[in-house]
C-alpha positions in Angstrom: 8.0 124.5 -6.3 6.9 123.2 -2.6 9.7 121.9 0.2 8.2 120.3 3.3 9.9 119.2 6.3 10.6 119.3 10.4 13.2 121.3 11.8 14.2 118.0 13.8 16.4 117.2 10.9 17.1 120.2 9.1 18.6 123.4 10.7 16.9 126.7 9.6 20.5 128.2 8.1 20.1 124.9 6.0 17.0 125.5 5.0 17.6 129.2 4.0 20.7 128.6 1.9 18.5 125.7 -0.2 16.3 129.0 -0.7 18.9 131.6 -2.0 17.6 131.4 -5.1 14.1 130.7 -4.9 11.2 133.4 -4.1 8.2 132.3 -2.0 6.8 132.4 1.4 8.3 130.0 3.8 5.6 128.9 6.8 6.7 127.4 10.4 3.6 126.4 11.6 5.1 126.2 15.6 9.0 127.6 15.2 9.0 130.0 18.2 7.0 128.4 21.2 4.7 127.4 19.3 4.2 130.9 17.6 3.7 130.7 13.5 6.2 132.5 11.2 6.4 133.9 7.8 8.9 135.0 6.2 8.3 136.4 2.6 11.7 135.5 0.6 13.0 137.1 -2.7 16.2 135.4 -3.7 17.9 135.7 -0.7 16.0 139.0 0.5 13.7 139.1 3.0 10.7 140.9 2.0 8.7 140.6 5.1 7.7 138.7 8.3 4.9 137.8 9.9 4.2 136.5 13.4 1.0 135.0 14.2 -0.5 136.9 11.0 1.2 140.1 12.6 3.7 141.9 10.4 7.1 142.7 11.8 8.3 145.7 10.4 10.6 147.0 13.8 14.2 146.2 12.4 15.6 144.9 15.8 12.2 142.5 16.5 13.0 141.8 12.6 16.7 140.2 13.7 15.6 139.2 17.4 13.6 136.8 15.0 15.8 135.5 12.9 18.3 135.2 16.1 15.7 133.3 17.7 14.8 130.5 14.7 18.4 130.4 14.3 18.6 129.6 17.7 16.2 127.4 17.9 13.4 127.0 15.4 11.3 123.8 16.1 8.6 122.1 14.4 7.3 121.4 10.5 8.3 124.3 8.1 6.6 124.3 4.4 7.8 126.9 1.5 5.6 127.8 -1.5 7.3 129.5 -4.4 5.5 132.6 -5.7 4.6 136.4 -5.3 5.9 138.1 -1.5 4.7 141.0 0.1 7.2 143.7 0.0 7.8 145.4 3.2 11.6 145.3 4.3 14.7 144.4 2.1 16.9 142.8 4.2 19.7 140.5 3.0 18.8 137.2 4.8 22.5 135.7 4.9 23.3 139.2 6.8 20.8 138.6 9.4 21.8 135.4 9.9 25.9 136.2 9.8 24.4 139.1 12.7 22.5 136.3 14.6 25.6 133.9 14.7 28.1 136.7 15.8 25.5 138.0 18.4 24.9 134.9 19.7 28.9 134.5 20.7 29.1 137.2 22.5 30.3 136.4 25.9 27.5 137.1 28.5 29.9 139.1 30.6 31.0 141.8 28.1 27.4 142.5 27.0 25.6 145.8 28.8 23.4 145.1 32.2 20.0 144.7 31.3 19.4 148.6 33.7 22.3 150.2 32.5 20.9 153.6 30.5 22.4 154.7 27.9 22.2 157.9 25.4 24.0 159.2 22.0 27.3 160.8 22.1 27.6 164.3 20.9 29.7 163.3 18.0 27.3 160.6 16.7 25.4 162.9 13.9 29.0 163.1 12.2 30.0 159.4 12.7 30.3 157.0 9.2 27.6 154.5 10.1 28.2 151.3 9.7 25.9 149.4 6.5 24.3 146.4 9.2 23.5 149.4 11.9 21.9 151.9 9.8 18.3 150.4 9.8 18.2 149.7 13.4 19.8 152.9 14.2 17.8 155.5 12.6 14.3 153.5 14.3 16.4 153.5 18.0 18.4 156.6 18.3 15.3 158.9 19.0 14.9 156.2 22.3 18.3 156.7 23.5 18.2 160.8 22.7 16.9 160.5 26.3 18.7 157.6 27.7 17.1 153.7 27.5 18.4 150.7 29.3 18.2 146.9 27.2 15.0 147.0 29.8 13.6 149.6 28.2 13.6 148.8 24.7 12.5 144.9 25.4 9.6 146.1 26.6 8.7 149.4 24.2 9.5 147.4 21.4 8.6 143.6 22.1 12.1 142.2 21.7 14.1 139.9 23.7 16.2 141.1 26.9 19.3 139.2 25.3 18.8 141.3 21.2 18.4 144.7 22.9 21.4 144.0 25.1 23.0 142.6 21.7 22.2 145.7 20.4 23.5 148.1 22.8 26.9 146.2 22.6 27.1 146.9 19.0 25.9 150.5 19.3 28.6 151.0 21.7 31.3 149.2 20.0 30.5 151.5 16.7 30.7 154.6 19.2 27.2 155.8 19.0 26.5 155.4 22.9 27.7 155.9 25.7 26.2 155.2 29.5 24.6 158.1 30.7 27.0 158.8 33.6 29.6 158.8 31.3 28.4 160.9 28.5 27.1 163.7 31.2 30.7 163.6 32.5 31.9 163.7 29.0 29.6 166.9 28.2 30.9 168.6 31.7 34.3 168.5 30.6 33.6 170.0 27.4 31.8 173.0 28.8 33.8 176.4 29.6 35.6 176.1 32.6 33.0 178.5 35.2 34.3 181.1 37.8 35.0 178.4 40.4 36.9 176.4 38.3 38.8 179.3 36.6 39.8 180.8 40.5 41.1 176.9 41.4 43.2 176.7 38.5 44.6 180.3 39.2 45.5 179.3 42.9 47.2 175.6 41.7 49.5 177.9 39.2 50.6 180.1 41.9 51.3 177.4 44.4 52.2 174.6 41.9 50.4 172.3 43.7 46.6 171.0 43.7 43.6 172.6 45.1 41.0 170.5 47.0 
């Protein structure tokens, strides 16, 4: 089985769903600026991408790819049915639901591209959530000691706009918190000290607040 066609008239979610079934290696000979892409498909899987000839194996450059031919894919695509490399197993209609819902997040409520960020304390005993787990266990050791979207766009060769994606979701499931924050956090975990300990003894005896 070969399909041939141009992303002028058929969008890439199209073209995906028309695959579900099928298992082959689907070619865009120009989809992202004027970049080649592979992706290796196993009824509905993805099995593994390739950029220029260069695999993909990062989860988060994995979805900032898929975000960005769901975006905007351009040019002729071709698919061959037949044997895949097998590198990742990632549900494609998952990527694509991730792309979609990333894509509407509203610009404002999305992390500054400098703001650093690091995992909270209670993270290790958190339920993780299925779509995060992948992504998670390959960024967490970067955010151990605090990474801004800057940071990871540039270590791992992602866009600005997935890594701040992907600091929104972190934080939304509670992983991460900004640095200022979690430090503050931390402090008012600790023992109270001396200092502290004398301050509250005074504001007992004189019921009132101690500067």
């Amino acid at each position: 089985m070969a399909i041939y066609g141009d992303f002028e008239y058929h969008a890439f979610n199209d073209i995906i769903k028309v695959l579900q079934r099928h298992s082959g290696v689907l070619f865009m000979r120009t989809a992202l600026a004027g970049r080649s892409v592979e992706l290796h498909l196993r009824q509905g899987t993805l099995q593994a991408v390739f950029v220029d000839g260069f695999p993909v194996n990062e989860p988060l450059r994995v979805r900032d790819t898929v975000r960005q031919l769901v975006s905007g894919a351009r040019g002729e695509y071709s698919f061959e049915a037949g044997p895949t490399e097998y590198q990742l197993a990632l549900p494609m209609n998952e990527l694509i639901r991730e792309a979609l819902s990333g894509s509407a997040i509203p610009d404002q409520q999305l992390p500054h591209q400098d703001t650093r960020f690091e995992v909270v304390a209670s993270a290790q005993s958190m339920p993780l959530p299925e779509s995060l787990r992948a992504s998670w266990a390959s960024l967490s050791p970067l955010l151990r000691g605090g990474a801004s979207a800057s940071d990871l766009a540039s270590q791992l060769r992602v866009s600005l706009p997935e890594a701040r994606a992907e600091l929104y979701r972190f934080r939304a499931a509670g992983l991460i918190a900004p640095q200022r924050a979690a430090a503050q956090a931390q402090a008012s975990a600790q023992p109270a000290g001396p200092v502290r300990r004398l301050l509250s003894a005074l504001r007992r005896l004189t019921g009132g607040s101690a500067a």
